[in-house]
C-alpha positions as CSV (number, residue, x, y, z in Angstrom):
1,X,-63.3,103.3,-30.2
2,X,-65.4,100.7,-28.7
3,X,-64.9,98.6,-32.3
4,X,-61.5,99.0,-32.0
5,X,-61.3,97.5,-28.1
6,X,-63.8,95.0,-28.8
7,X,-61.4,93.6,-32.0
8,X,-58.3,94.1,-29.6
9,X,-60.0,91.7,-27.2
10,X,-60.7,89.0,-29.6
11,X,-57.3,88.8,-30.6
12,X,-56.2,88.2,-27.0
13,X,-58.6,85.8,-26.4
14,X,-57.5,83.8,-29.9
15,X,-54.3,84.1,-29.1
16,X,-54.7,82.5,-25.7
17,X,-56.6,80.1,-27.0
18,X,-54.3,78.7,-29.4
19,X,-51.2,79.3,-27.3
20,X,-52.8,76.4,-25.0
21,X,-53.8,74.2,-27.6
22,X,-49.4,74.7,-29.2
23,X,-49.1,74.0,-25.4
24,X,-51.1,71.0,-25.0
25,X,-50.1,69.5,-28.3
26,X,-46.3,69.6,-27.7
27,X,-47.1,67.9,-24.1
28,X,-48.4,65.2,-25.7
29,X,-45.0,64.8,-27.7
30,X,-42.8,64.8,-24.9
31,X,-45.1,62.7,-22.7
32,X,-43.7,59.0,-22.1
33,X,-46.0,56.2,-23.4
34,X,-46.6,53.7,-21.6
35,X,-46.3,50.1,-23.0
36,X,-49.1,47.6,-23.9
37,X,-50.1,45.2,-21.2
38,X,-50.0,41.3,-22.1
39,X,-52.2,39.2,-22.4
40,X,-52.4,35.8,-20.3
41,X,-51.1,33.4,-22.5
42,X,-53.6,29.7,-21.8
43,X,-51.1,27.0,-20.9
44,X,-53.3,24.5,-22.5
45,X,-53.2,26.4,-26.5
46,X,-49.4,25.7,-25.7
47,X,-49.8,22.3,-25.5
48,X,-52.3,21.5,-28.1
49,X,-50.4,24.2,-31.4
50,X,-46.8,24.0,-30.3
51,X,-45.5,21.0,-32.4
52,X,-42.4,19.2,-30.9
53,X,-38.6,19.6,-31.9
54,X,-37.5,16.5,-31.6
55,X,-37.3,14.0,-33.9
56,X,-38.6,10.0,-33.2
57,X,-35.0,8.9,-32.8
58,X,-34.0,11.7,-30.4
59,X,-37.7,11.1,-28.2
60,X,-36.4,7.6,-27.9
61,X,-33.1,8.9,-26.6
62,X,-34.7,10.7,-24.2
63,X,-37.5,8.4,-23.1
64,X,-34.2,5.8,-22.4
65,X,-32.4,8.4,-20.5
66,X,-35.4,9.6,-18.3
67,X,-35.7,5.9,-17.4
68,X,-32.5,5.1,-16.6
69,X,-32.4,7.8,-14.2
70,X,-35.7,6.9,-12.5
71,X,-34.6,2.9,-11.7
72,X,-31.6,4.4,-10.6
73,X,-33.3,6.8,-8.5
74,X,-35.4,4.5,-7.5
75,X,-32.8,1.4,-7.1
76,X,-28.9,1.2,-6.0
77,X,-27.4,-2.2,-5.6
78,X,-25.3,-1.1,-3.3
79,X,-28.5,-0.4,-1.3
80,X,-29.4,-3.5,-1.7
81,X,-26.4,-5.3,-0.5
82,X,-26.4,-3.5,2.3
83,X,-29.9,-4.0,3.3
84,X,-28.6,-8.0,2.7
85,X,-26.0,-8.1,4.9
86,X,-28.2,-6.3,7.5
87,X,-30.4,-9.3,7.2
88,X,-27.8,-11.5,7.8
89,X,-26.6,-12.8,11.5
90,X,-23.4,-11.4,12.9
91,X,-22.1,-15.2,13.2
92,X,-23.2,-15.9,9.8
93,X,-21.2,-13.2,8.3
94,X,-18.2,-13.9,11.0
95,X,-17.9,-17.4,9.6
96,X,-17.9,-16.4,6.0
97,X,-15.6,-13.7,6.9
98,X,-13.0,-16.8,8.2
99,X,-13.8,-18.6,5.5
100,X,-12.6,-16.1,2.7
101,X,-9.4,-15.8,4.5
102,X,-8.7,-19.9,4.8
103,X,-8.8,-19.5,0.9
104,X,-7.8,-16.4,-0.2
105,X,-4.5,-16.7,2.1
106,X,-4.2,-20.4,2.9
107,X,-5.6,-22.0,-0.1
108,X,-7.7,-24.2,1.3
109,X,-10.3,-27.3,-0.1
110,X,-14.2,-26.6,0.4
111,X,-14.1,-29.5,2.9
112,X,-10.7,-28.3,4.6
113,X,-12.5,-24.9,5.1
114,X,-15.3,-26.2,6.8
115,X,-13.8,-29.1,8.8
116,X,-12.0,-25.8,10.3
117,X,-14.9,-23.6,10.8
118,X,-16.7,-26.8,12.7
119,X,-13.7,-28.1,14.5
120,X,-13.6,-27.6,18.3
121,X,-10.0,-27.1,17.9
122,X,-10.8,-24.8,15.4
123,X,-13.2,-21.7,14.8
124,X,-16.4,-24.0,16.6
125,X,-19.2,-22.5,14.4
126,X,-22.2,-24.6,14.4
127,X,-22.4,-26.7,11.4
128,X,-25.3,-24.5,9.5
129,X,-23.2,-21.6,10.5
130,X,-20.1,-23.1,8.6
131,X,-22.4,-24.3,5.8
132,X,-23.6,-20.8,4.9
133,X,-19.9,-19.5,4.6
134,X,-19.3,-22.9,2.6
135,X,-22.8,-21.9,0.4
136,X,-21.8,-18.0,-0.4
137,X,-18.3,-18.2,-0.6
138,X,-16.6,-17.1,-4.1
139,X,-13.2,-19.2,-4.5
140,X,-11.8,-21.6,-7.3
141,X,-10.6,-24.3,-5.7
142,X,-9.1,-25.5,-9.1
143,X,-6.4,-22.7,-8.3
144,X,-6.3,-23.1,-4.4
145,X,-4.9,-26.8,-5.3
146,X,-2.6,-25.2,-7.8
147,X,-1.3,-22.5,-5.0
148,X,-0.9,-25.4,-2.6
149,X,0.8,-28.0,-4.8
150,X,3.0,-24.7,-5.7
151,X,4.3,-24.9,-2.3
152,X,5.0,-27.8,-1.7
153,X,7.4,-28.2,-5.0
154,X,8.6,-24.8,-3.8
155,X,9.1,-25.5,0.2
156,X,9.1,-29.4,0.2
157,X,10.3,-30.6,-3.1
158,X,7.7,-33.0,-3.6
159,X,7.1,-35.7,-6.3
160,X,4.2,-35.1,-9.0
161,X,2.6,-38.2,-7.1
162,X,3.7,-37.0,-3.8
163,X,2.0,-33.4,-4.2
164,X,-1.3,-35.0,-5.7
165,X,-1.8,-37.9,-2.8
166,X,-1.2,-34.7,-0.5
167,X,-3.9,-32.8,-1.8
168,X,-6.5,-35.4,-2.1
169,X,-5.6,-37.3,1.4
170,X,-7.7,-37.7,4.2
171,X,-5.3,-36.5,6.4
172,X,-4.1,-33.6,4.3
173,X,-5.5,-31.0,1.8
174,X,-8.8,-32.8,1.0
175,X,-9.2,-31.6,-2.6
176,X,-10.7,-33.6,-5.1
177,X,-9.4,-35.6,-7.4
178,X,-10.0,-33.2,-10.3
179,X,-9.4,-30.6,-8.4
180,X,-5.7,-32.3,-7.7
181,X,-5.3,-33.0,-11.0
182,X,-5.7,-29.9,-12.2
183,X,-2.8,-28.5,-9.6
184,X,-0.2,-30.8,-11.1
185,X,-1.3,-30.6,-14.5
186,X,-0.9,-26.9,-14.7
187,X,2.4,-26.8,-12.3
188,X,5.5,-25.8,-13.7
189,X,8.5,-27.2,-11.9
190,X,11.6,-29.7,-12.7
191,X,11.1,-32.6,-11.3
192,X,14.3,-34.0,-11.7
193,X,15.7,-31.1,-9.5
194,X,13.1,-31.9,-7.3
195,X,14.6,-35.6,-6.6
196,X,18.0,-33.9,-6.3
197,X,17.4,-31.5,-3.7
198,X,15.5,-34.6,-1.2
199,X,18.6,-36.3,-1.6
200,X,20.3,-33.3,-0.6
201,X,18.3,-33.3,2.4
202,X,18.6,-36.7,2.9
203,X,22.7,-37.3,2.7
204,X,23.3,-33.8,4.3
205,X,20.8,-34.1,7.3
206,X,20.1,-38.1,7.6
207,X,24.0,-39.1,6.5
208,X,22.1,-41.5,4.3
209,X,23.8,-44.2,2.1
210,X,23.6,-43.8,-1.6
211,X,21.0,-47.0,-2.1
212,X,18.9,-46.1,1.0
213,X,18.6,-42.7,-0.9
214,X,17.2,-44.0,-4.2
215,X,14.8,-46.2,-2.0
216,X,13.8,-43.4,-0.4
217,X,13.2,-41.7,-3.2
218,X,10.9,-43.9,-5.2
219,X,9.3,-45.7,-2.4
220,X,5.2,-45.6,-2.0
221,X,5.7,-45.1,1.3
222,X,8.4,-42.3,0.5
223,X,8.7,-39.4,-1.6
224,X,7.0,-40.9,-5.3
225,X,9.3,-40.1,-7.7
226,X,9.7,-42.0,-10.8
227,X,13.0,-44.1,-11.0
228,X,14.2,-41.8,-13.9
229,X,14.0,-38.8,-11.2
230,X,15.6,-40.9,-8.4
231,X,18.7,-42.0,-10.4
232,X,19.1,-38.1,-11.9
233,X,19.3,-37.4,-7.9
234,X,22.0,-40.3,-7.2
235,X,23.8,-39.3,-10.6
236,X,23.9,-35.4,-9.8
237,X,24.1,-35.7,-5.6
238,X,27.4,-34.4,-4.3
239,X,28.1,-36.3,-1.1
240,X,31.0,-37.9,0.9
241,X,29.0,-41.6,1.3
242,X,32.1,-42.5,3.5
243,X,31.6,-39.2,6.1
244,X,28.0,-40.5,5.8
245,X,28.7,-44.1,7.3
246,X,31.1,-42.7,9.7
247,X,28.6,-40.3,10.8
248,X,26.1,-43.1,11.1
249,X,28.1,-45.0,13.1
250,X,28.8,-42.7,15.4
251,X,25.4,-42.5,16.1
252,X,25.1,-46.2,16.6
253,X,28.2,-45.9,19.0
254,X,26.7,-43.2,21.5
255,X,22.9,-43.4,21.5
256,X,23.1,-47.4,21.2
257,X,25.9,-48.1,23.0
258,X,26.7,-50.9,19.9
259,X,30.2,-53.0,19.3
260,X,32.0,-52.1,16.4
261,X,30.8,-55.6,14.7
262,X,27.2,-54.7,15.0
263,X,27.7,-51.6,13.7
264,X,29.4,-53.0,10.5
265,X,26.3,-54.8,10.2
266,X,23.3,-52.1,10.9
267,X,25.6,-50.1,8.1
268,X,26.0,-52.8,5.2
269,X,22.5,-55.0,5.8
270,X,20.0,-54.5,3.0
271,X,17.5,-53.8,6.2
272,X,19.5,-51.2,7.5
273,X,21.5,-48.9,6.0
274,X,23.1,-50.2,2.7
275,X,26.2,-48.5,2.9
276,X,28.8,-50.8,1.0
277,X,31.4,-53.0,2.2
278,X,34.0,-50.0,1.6
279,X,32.2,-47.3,3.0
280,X,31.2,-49.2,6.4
281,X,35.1,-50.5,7.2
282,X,35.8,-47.0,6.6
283,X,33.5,-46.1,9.4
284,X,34.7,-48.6,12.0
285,X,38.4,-47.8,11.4
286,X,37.7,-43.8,11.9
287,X,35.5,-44.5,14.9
288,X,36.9,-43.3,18.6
């Protein structure tokens, strides 16, 4: 009996046994594992195995591109123009200020620019001051005589000789002789037409004879046309020349206080006015 309890007991305890171990096993089974820690990976291997990707021709590329980057970075004009002008004197940059505007608007010569910028009529800069603005200012004064001699074809109806002694004079323009050249070289106008409409002006607002005219066309003294120009003018002028001597004599009459002979006279000499014989009797026999 005791065999029998003693057998009994071992079977219990074997069967304890291995249910724990079933037990322990299938826990290990179900349990999560946990993942493999990694290793520190030495900056410096990187550097030394990993060979690079990119080819010579790309590096180059790259190299440039870095570069360009950096000087701009590192450099902006527009910086430096500003740091420039920061450098410059407020009256400096006022008198090149004026000067742009005397030729970008009125066309002006170097030497007409600063003559303005010194005058004491004018701006009254002193004459370094004026001579800076002269020094940095950007014009082409080949085309500021071109866009003067322009106007005064357009506004004046000048001669070719007339425009160019305007631009180079003294008293006028003060461009120089190339510089006036240029202008009526590269001027497109008729000149002919020119001659016709100072006559106009001349018969319609002077009552000018048809000789004094043509004088006054191709004087030196006068408007410079060429004799060709002048006697298209006369040819092509529509104008009463006997209106004109009357109206010239009237004028003799009331601001002069002159006899009818005299008047004949003034009207017909080669001195005066040059009407003809016709065109004066015509006058004294329509006066008041």
């Amino acid at each position: 009996m005791k065999r029998k309890l003693m057998k009994s007991f071992f079977y219990s305890l074997l069967i304890l046994v291995l249910g724990i171990a079933v037990g322990c096993e299938e826990a290990d089974h179900t349990t999560i594992e946990e993942e493999p820690e990694i290793e520190e990976i030495d900056e410096d291997i990187l550097d030394e195995d990993i060979e690079p990707i990119l080819d010579d021709e790309q590096e180059d590329s790259v190299a440039e591109e870095v570069t360009t980057t950096e000087e701009t970075e590192t450099s902006s004009p527009e910086a430096d123009d500003d740091d420039d002008d920061d450098d410059v004197p407020s009256e400096y940059r006022a008198a090149l200020n004026s000067a742009e505007i005397y030729a970008d608007v009125m066309h002006m010569s170097k030497i007409g620019i600063y003559e303005q910028l010194t005058s004491e009529y004018g701006d009254q800069f002193p004459e370094d001051v004026a001579q800076y603005a002269i020094d940095n200012l950007e014009a082409d004064w080949n085309e500021n005589a071109l866009k003067s001699a322009e106007a005064y074809v357009d506004h004046m109806n000048m001669s070719k000789a007339g425009v160019y002694d305007q631009l180079v004079s003294d008293y006028g323009d003060q461009f120089t002789e190339q510089e006036a050249q240029y202008a009526v070289d590269q001027i497109e106008t008729d000149w002919n037409k020119n001659a016709l409409k100072s006559a106009e002006t001349y018969s319609d607002i002077m009552h000018m004879s048809k000789a004094n005219i043509y004088d006054q066309l191709i004087s030196d003294y006068g408007d410079q046309f060429t004799e060709q120009e002048a006697q298209y003018a006369i040819d092509n002028i529509k104008a009463d020349w006997n209106e004109n001597a009357l109206k010239s004599a009237k004028v003799y009459q009331e601001m002069m206080n002159m006899s009818n002979d005299a008047i004949k006279d003034q009207l017909t000499s080669e001195y005066g006015d040059q009407f003809t014989e016709q065109e004066a009797q015509y006058a004294i026999d329509h006066l008041d």
